[in-house]
N, C-alpha and C positions, 0 to 999 in steps of 0.2 A: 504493500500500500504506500510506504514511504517512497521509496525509489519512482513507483507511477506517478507521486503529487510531485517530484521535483524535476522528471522528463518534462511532464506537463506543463510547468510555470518556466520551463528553461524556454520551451518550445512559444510560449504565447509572448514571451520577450520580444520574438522576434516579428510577433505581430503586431503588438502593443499599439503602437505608432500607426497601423489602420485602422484597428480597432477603438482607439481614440478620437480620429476622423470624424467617423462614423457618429460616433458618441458624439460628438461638438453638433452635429447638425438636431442636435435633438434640444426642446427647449426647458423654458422655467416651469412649465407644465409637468413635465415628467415627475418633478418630486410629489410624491402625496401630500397632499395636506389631509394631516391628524384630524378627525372630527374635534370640532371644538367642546363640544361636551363631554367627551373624552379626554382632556386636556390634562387630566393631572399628572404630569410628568411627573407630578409629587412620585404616584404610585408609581412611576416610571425605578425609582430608588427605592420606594419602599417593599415594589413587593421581595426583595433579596431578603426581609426576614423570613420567609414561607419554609427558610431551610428547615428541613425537622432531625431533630435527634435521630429518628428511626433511618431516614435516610444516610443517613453520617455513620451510624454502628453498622449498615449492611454495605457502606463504600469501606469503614476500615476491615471487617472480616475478610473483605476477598483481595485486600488490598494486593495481597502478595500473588497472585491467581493473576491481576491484574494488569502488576509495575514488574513482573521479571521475564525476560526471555532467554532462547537459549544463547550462550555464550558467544556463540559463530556467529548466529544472525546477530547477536545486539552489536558485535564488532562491525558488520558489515553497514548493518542500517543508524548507525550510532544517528542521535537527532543534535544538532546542533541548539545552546541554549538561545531565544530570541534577544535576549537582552545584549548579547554579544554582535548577533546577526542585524538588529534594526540600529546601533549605537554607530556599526562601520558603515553601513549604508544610509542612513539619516542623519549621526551625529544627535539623538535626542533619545529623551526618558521613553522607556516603554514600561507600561502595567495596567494593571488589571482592577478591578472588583471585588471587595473582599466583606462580608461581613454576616452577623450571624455566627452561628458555629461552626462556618466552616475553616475559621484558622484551626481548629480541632479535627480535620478530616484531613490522616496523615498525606494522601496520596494527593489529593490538592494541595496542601502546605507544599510539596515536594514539589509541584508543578510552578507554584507561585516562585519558591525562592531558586529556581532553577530559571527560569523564563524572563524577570520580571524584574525592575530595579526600581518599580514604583505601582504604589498602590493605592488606592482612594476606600476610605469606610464609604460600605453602603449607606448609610442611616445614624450609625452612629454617635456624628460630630453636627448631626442636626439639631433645630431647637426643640423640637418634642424628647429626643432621649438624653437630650441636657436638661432637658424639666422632669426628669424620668418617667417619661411617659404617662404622666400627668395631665391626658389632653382635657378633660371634664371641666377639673379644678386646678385651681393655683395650688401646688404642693405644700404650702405657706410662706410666709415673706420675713426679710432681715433687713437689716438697714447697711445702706453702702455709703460711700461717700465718694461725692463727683463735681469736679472741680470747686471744690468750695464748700460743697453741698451738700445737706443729707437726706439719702432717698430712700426710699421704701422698695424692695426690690423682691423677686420672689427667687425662693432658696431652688440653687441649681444641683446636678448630679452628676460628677464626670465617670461612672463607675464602668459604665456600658464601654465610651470608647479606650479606656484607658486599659482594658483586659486583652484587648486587640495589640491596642500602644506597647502594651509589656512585652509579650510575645515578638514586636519586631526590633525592640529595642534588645532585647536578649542575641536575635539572630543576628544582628548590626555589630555587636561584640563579639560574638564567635565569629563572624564573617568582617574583618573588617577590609578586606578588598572583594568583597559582593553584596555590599549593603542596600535596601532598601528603602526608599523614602516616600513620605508622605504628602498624597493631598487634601487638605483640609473640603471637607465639603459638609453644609454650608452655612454662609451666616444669615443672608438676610432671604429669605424666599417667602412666597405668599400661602404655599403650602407646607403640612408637616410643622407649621407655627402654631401653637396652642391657640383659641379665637380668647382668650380670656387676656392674653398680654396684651390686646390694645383697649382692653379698658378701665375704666375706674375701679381702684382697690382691688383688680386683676379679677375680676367680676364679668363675668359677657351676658350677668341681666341688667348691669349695669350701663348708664352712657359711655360712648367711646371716649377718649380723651384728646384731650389738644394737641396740635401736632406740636407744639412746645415741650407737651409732658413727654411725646414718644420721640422727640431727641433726645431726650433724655433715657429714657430706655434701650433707644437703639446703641445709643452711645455708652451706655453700661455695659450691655449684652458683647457687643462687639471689643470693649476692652475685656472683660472677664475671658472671654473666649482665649481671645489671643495669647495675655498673660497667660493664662493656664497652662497653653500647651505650647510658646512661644518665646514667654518671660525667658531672662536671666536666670531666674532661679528656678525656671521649669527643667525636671529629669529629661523633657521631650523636644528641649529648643532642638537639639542640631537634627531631629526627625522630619521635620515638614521643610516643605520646598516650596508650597506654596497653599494658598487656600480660594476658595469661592466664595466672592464679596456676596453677587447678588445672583441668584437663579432665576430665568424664565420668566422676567418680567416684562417680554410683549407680547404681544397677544397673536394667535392666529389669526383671528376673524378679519381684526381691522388694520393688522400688521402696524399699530400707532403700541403705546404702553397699555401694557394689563389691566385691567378695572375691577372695579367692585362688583360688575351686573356680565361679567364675561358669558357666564350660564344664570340666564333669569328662576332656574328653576332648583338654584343651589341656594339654600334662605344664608343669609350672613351668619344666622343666629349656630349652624351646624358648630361642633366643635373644634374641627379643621376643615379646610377647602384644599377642592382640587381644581378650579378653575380660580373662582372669585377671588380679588385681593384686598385684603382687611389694611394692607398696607397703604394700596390706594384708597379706600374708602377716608382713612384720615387723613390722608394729606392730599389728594385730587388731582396732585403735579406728580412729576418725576424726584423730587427735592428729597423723599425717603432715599432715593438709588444716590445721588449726587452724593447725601451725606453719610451713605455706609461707605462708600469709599476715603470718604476723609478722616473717618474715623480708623476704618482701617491702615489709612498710612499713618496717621496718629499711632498707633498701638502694635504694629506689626513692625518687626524688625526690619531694616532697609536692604537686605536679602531675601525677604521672604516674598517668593510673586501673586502677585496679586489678579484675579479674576473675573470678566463678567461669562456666564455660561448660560446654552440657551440652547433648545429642539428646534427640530423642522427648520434648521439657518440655510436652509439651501433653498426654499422658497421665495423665491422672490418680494415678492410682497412682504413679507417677515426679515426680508434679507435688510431691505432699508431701512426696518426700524432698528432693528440690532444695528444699524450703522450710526443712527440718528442717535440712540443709546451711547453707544460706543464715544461719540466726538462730542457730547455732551459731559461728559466723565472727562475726556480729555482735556474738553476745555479748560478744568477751571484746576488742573494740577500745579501742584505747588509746595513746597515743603513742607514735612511732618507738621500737622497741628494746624495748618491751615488751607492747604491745597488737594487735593485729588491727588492718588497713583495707579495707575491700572497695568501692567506687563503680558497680558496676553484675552484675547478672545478663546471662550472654550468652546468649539463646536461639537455640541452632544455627540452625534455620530451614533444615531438611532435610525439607522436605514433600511432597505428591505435590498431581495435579492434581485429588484429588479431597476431602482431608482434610488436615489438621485443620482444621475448621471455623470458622469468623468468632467465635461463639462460645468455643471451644476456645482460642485466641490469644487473645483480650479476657480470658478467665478467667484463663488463666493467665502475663499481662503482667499484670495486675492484683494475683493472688498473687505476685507475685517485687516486684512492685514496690514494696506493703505493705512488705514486710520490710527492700530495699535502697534503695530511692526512684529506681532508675532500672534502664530494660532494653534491652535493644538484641539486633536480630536478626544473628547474628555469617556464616551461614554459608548464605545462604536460598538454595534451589532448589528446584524441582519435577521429582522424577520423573513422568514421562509414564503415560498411560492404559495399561489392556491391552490394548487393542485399536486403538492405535498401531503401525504399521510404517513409519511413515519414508518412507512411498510420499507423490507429490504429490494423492493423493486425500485420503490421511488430516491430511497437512500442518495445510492451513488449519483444519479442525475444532479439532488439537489446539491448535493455536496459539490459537485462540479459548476452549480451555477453559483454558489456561495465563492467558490471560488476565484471565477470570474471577476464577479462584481470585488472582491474584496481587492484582487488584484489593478483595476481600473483605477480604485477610487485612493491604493495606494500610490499607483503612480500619479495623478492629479498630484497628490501633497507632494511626490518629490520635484514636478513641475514647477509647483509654486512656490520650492525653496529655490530652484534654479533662479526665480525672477526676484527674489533679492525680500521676499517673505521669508521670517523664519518659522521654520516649523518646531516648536520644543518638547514637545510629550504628542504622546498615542497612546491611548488608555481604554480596553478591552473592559466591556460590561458586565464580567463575571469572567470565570475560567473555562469549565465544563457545563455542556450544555443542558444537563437535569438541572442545574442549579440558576439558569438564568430565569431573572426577573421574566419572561415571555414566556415563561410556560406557567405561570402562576397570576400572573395579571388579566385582565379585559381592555384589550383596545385601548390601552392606554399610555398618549406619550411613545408612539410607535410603536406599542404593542400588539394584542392578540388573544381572542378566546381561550379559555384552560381549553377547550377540545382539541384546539388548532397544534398540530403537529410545530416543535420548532426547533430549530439546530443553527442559532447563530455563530456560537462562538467558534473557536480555533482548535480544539478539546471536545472528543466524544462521551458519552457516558462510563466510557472504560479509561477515562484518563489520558486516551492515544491523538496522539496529531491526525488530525484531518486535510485533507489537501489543501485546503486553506491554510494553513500552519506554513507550508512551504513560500506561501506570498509572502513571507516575513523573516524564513530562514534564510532564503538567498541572498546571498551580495553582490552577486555579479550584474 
């Protein structure tokens, strides 16, 4: 199987350059647009909790069934690791997806710190499992002090991402010329946010509060964050590399910023949203996004890169306001404590196996990159064909059309580093494909029915490269 996925991507090399052509004559149409009521890319991250224990004790039992072969053949077909393979041929971060209990499922772990020199918490390092999951009620409040001032803040919980943090900080020491690093994700998003932080005495039967009071909030929130796992005296500074200021703040519909009324049929009143934004609902402007970035260069070390990330960037319409986003942030940069920093656009890289087109990525890496000078694909998968079942007929086909596409959309990016864009990470939406978020979501955030067969990632259910794997081992 290995030897056939690396004839086949030696051999499409030499097409590549037609097959790109081709690709260019196709337009802004071809990328999907996500149903807007489906919007919650929230769940797009959330659903990587769905791992289950049972799943994890029947991936370690056979572990060894799985990860050994015989002697001859492992010499012959030895797999080369990616992080070595994408570092000489892009010169940037590659990783993956990680959270849940799968840092505890050995033959993943194995796959990760073999492949991978950077990883993003699923959920995590969001504000729901920093309120510990507390979405109902405010977990109860402390008092802080902010510039000056004493506020009333409610008590956080770093317990969730920091059992993760230990475990790569442990490998970072035993490994200290293969180490892994972190990307923070996220601070400010309008899902996965408890609805009770933007109101009075953190109450959501209560009135919302002034956008004065929720500078102030945001502006806590986003130092506490930082400090914690970023401070001086945090065990985790020299772990992150960079983090995500602001998530998914424009909108599909109207390709302008996200609002309060995105899905009329979503009441404010719910606990969390997957569309709506409570963010916009109090402040009506962009001025929430402007000031999570000043606060984070306030509070983030002058190393650490800084993030806006967003789905469906390859649609046109959505592609300008991500731009309009993007040079708005830019505008008003300026030194810690008073100005804006932004270091890279994150393009989700939530695609299917048949769109957005080689075209479609090259354009729109190219417009984010104009603006920021760097992009990076934060969250890439491919949902599967319609006419995909999961059956061993259909298997090899899709696996071949996965392959395809993955390959197209990686030579765009190395295009658009040729034109003087940098590309700095590529960042894989889980490892192996029983565990991605698309086999456990609905249509959401470039999802997919639990029925709907799905085989995005790089990694089969048996831990094995898939012909896809070889788009990223090669260097040549």
């Amino acid at each position: 199987m290995y030897k056939r996925g690396r004839s086949i991507v030696a051999a499409l090399g030499a097409l590549v350059m037609l097959t790109a052509t081709a690709c260019a004559n196709s337009t802004a149409t071809d990328a999907p647009a996500m149903q807007e009521s489906d919007a919650q890319e929230a769940a797009s991250d959330n659903s990587l909790l769905s791992t289950s224990a049972e799943q994890l004790n029947t991936t370690e039992s056979s572990s060894s069934e799985n990860s050994t072969e015989e002697a001859g053949e492992e010499k012959e077909e030895e797999i080369p690791a990616l992080r070595d393979s994408v570092e000489e041929k892009m010169g940037c971060r590659i990783g993956c997806a990680i959270t849940g209990k799968e840092p505890w499922d050995i033959p993943l772990w194995n796959l990760v710190t073999t492949h991978f020199n950077a990883v993003t918490l699923g959920n995590e390092l969001k504000p729901d499992s920093l309120f510990g999951y507390s979405n109902g009620a405010c977990p109860g409040t402390t008092e802080a002090e902010l510039n000056g001032e004493t506020i009333t803040v409610p008590v956080m919980n770093f317990d969730n991402p920091e059992k993760i943090l230990n475990k790569f900080l442990k490998w970072n020491e035993a490994h200290p010329d293969r180490q892994i690093k972190v990307r923070g994700h996220v601070l400010v998003w309008h899902s996965q946010t408890p609805e009770w932080f933007f109101h009075e005495d953190y109450d959501k039967n209560k009135p919302y509060v002034s956008k004065e009071e929720m500078d102030k909030r945001q502006e806590w929130y986003i130092r506490e964050v930082l400090t914690h796992f970023t401070g001086q005296d945090s065990p985790y500074k020299d772990l992150f590399y960079g983090w995500d200021v602001v998530n998914e703040a424009v909108s599909d519909g109207t390709g302008t910023y996200r609002s309060d009324n995105e899905n009329p049929n979503e009441p404010l009143s719910n606990d969390t949203h997957g569309n709506n934004s409570s963010w916009w609902h109090v402040y009506q402007s962009e001025e929430f996004i402007i000031n999570a970035f000043k606060y984070a260069n306030k509070y983030a070390p002058a190393e650490l890169e800084l993030y806006y990330n967003d789905y469906n960037e390859c649609m046109a319409k959505k592609r300008d306001g991500i731009v309009a986003l993007l040079k708005a942030v830019k505008d008003q940069e300026g030194e810690p404590g008073v100005g804006t920093r932004i270091t890279a656009m994150g393009m989700q890289g939530h695609y299917s196996s048949d769109s957005p087109s080689y075209t479609e990525v090259e354009t729109s890496a190219k417009a984010y990159g104009d603006v920021v000078g760097a992009v990076q694909i934060t969250e890439w998968d491919l949902s599967s064909s319609d006419d995909y079942d999961g059956s061993p007929e259909s298997k090899e086909k899709e696996y071949e059309k996965m392959r395809k596409q993955y390959n197209l959309q990686y030579y765009a990016l190395q295009e658009v580093q040729k034109s003087g864009v940098q590309v700095t990470g590529i960042t894989f939406w889980g490892t192996v494909d029983k565990y991605s978020w698309l086999q456990h979501r609905s249509t959401v955030g470039g999802g997919s029915n639990k029925e709907k067969a799905q085989c995005p990632l790089l990694f089969d259910d048996l831990y094995k490269p898939k012909p896809a794997f070889w788009v990223f081992a090669e260097t040549n």
